[in-house]
MIZARO-928279 format. One record per residue (C-alpha): x, y, z. Coordinates in pm, 1 decimal. Layout:
N
u X | v Y | w Z
...
***
This chain:
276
u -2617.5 | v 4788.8 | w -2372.3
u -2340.9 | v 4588.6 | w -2585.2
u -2050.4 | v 4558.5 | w -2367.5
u -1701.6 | v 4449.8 | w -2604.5
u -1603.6 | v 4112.9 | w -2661.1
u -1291.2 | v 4124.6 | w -2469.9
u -1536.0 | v 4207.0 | w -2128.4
u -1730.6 | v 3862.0 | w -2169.2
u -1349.2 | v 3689.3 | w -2256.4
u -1221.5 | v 3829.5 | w -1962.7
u -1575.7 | v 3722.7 | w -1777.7
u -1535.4 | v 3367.6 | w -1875.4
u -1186.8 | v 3372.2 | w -1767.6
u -1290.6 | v 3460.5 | w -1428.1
u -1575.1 | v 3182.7 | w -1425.8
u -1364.4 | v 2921.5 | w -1528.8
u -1087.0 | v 3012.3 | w -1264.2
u -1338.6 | v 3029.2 | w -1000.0
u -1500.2 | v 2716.6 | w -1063.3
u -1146.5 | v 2514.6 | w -1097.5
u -1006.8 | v 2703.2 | w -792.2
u -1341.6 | v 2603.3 | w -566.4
u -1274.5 | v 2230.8 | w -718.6
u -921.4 | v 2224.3 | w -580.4
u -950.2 | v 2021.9 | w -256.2
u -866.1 | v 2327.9 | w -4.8
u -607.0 | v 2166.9 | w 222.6
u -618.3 | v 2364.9 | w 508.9
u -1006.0 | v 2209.8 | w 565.6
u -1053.9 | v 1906.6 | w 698.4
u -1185.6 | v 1615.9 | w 441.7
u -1424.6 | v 1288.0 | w 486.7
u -1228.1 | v 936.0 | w 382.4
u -1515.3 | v 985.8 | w 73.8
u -1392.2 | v 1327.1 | w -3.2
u -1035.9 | v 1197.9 | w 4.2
u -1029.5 | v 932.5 | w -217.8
u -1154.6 | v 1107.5 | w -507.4
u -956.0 | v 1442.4 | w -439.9
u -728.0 | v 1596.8 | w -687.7
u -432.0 | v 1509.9 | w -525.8
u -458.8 | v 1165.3 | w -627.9
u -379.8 | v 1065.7 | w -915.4
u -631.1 | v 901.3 | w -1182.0
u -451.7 | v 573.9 | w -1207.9
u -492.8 | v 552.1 | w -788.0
u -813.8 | v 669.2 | w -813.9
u -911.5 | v 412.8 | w -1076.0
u -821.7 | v 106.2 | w -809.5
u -1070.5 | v 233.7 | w -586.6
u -1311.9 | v -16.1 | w -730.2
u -1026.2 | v -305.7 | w -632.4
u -921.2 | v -153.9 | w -262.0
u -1236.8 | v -7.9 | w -114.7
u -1041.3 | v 260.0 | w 68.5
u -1365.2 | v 396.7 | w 225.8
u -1532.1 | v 62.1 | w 372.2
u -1213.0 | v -104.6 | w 424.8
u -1116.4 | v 174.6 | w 642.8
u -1451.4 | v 228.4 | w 834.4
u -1457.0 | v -175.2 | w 930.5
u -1127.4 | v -106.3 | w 1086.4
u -1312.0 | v 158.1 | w 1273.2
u -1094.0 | v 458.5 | w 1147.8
u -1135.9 | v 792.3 | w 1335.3
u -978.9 | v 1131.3 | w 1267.2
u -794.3 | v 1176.1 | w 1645.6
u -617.6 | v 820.4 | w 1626.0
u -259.8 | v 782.0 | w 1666.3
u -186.9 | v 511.9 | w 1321.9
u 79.1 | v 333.9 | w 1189.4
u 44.6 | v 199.1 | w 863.0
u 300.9 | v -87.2 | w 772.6
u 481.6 | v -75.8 | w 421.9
u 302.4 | v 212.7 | w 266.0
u 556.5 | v 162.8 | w -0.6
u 414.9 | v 447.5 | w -272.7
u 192.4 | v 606.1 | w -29.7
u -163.3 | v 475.6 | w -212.2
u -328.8 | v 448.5 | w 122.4
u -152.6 | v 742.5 | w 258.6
u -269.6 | v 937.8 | w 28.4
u -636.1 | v 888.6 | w 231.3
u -512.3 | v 787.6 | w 595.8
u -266.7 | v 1072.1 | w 649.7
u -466.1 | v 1362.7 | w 525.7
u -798.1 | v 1204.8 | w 768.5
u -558.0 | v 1270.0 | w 1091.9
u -364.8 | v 1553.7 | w 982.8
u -587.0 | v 1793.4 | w 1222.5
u -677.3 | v 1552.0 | w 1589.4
u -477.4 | v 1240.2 | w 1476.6
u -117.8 | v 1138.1 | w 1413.2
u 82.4 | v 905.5 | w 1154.1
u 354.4 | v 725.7 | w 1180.0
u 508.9 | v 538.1 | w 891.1
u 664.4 | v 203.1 | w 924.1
u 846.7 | v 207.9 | w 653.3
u 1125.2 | v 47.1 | w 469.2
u 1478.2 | v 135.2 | w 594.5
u 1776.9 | v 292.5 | w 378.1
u 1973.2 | v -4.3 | w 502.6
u 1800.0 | v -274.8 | w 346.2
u 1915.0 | v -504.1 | w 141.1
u 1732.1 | v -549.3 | w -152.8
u 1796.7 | v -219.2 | w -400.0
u 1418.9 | v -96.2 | w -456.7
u 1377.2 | v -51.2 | w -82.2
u 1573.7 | v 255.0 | w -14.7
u 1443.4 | v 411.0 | w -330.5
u 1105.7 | v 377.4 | w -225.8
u 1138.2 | v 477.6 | w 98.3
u 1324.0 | v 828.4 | w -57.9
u 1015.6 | v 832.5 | w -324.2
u 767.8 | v 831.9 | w -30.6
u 948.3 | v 1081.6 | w 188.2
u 955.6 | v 1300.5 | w -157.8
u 563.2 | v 1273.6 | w -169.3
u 451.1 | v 1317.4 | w 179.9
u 654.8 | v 1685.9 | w 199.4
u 560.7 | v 1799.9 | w -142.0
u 219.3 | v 1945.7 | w 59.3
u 243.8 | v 1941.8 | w 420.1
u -106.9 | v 2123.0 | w 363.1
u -224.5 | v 1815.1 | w 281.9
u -34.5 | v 1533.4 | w 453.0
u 133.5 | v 1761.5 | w 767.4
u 340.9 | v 1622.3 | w 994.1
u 432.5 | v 1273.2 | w 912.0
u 663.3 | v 1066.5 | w 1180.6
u 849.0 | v 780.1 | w 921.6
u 1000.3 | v 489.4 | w 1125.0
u 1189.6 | v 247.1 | w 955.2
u 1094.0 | v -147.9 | w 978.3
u 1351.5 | v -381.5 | w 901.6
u 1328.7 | v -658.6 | w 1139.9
u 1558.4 | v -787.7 | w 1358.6
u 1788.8 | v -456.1 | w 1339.3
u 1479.6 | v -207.6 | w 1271.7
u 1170.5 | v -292.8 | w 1489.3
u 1061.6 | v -7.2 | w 1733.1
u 796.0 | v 173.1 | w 1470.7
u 645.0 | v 436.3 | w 1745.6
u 655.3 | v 457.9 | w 2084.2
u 599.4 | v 143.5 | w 2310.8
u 218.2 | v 89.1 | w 2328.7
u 181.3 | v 436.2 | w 2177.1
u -86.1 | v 358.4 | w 1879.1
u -448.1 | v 320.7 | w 1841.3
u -454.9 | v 126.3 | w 1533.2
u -175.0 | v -58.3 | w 1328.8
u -244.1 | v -134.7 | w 933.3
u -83.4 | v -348.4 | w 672.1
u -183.6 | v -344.9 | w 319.0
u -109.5 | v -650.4 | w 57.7
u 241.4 | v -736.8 | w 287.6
u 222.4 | v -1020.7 | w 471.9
u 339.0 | v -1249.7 | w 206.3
u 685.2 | v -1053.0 | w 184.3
u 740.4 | v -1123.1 | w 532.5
u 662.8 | v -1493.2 | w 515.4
u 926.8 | v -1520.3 | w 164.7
u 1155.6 | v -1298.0 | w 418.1
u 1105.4 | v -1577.1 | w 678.4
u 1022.8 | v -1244.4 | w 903.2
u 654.9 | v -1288.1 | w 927.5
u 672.6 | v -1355.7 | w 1347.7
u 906.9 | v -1034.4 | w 1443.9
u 666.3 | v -802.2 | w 1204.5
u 399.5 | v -903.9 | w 1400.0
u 573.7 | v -904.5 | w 1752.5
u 660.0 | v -499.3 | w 1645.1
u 302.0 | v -421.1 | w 1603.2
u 185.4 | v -596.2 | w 1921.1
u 487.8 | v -341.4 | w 2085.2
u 379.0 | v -26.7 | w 1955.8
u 10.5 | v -87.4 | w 2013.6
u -147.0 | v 25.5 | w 2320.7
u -402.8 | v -260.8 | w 2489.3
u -739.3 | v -250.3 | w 2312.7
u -565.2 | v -104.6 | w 2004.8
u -677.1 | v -283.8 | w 1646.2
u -452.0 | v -414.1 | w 1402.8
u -599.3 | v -436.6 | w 1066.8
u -521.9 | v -669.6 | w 765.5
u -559.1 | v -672.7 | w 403.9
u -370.7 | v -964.6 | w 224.9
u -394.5 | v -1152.9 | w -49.4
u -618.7 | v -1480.8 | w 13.1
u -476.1 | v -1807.2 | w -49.2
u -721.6 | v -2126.4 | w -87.8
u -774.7 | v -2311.1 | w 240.7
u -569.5 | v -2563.5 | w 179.4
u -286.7 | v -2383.1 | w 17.5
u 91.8 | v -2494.3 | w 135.2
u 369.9 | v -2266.5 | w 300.1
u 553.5 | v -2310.3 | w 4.5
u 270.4 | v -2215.5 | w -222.4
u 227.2 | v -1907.3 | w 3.7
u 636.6 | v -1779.6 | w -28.5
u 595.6 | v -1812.6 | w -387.9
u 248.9 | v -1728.4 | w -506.3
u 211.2 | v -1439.0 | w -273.4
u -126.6 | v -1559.9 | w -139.2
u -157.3 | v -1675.4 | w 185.5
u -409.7 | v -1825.2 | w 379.6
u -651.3 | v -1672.4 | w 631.3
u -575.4 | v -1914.1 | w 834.1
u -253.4 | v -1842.4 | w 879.1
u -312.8 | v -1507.2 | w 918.7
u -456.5 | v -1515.5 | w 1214.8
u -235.2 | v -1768.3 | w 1339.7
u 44.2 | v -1506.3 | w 1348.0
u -148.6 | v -1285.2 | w 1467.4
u -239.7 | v -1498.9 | w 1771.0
u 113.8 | v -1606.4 | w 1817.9
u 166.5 | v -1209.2 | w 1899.7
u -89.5 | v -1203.7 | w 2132.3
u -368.7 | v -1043.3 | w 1906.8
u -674.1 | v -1154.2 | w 1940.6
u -906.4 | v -1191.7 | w 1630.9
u -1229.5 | v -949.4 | w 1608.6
u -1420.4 | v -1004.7 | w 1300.3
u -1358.7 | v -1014.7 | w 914.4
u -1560.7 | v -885.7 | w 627.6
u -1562.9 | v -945.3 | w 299.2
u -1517.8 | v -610.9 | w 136.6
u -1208.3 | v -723.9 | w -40.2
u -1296.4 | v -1055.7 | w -183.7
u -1298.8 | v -1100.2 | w -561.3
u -1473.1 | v -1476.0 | w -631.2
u -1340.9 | v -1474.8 | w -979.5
u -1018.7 | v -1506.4 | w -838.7
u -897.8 | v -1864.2 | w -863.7
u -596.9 | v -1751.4 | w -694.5
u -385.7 | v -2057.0 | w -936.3
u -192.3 | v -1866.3 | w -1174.4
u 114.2 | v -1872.2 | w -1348.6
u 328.5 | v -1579.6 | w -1212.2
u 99.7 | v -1590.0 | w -850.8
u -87.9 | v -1272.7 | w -737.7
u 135.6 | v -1067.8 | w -1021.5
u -6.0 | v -1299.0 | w -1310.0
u -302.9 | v -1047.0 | w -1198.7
u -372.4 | v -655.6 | w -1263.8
u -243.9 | v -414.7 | w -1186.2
u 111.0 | v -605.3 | w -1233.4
u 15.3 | v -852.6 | w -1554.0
u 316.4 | v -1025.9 | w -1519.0
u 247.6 | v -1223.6 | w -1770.2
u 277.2 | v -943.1 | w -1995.1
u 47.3 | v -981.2 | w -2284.8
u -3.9 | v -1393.6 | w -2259.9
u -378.7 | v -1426.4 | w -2176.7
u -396.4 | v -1038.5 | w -2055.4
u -749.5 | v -998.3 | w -2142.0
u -802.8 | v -1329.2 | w -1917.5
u -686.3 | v -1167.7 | w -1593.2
u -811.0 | v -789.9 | w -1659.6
u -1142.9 | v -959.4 | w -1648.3
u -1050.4 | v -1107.8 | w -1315.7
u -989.6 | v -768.1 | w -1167.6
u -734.2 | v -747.5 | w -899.0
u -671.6 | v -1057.4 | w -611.2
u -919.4 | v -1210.4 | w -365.3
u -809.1 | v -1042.8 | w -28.1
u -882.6 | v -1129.1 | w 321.3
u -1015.9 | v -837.5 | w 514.3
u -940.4 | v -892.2 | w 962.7
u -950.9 | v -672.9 | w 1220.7
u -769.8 | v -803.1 | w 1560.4
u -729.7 | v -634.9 | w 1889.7
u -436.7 | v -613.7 | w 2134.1
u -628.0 | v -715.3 | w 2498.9
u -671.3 | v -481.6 | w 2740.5
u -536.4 | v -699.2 | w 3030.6
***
């Protein structure tokens, strides 16, 4: 039997819809960081800098679990909220230490209203997001006293130390954790030997230093991995960090150069708030 042409249109219709709608991440199920990270609520261009950020692994060193109460420092556009918030939307909570509408410098209250923008355009996806407000010393209480399981900060402790802030960012984590809770770091690595001065302007700092502010908090340092590190990053370039991708300050002087480098060297460490 020959069935019309507009049956096996309207057939292949149906196919296609099925197959796109069953490719659609379903929000109201819960997702694995690996299903996250390549879902269809990211974009391509965050997607692409998986290969840079190692969302997954970074996030399983810090030991990561889906009924954790997080704060993550400075998301800024949301890239890593995009993965953390969805993972604890069901057992977990988020907070958001974020930047405050009072701050100072112009791009920080936008950002802060171009966040809040994305994390209610699908409370399927993200659903209830707290968003504290970090602006140290008039904006420091980022969830409630000893509150959190796990504090992380992505690519931002060299604003603090050009802020001169660097000691009461820490001191707010230390608060908000609760004893035994981690506090994970990514930053940009600085060589060894690197100055202070190098490290407010470059916007590498050392590991070293790191975990010396951490310390000075009363963390104490767990273990590090190096997930992050990029060795053909000499970390001496002419505009810092943001001679690098995805930034290429440089605009098109040497561009090839420094797409070939990838993205920074970065320091992966995991410290712990004792228990006593």
């Amino acid at each position: 039997m020959e069935f019309p042409k507009s049956i096996y249109i309207l057939a292949k219709f149906l196919v296609c819809f099925s197959l796109t709608s069953f490719s659609l991440a379903d929000h109201h199920q819960p997702l694995s960081l690996t299903q996250l990270v390549q879902d269809v609520h990211r974009s391509a261009e965050n997607i692409s800098r998986n290969k840079f950020r190692h969302p997954v692994e970074t996030l399983e060193f810090f030991g990561l679990k889906p009924n954790m109460t997080v704060i993550e420092i400075l998301p800024s556009s949301g890239w890593y909220t995009e993965v953390i918030a969805p993972f604890l939307r069901d057992e977990g909570k988020y907070y958001a230490a974020h930047f405050s509408p009072n701050a100072q410098l112009a791009y920080m209250p936008r950002r802060l209203r171009e966040f809040e923008e994305k994390i209610t355009s699908d409370p399927n996806l993200y659903g209830k997001i707290t968003v504290r407000h970090l602006n140290p010393p008039h904006e420091v209480i980022i969830a409630p006293p000893e509150s959190a399981d796990m504090a992380l900060t992505f690519r931002n402790v060299h604003n603090w130390i050009m802020a001169d802030q660097q000691h009461e960012f820490f001191d707010s984590f230390f608060s908000a954790l609760k004893p035994g809770g981690i506090l994970g770091i990514v930053e940009h690595r600085a060589l060894p030997d690197a100055t202070m001065e190098a490290m407010r302007t470059t916007g590498y700092v050392t590991e070293a230093y790191v975990t010396e502010l951490a310390v000075a908090a009363g963390f104490e340092f767990l273990e590090s991995t190096q997930i992050n590190s990029n060795p053909k990053d000499s970390t001496l370039h002419p505009e810092g960090v943001w001679t690098l991708p995805p930034n290429f300050r440089a605009g098109d002087i040497e561009r090839e150069k420094y797409a070939a480098v990838g993205e920074s060297d970065r320091m992966t460490l995991k410290f712990r708030k004792p228990l006593d």
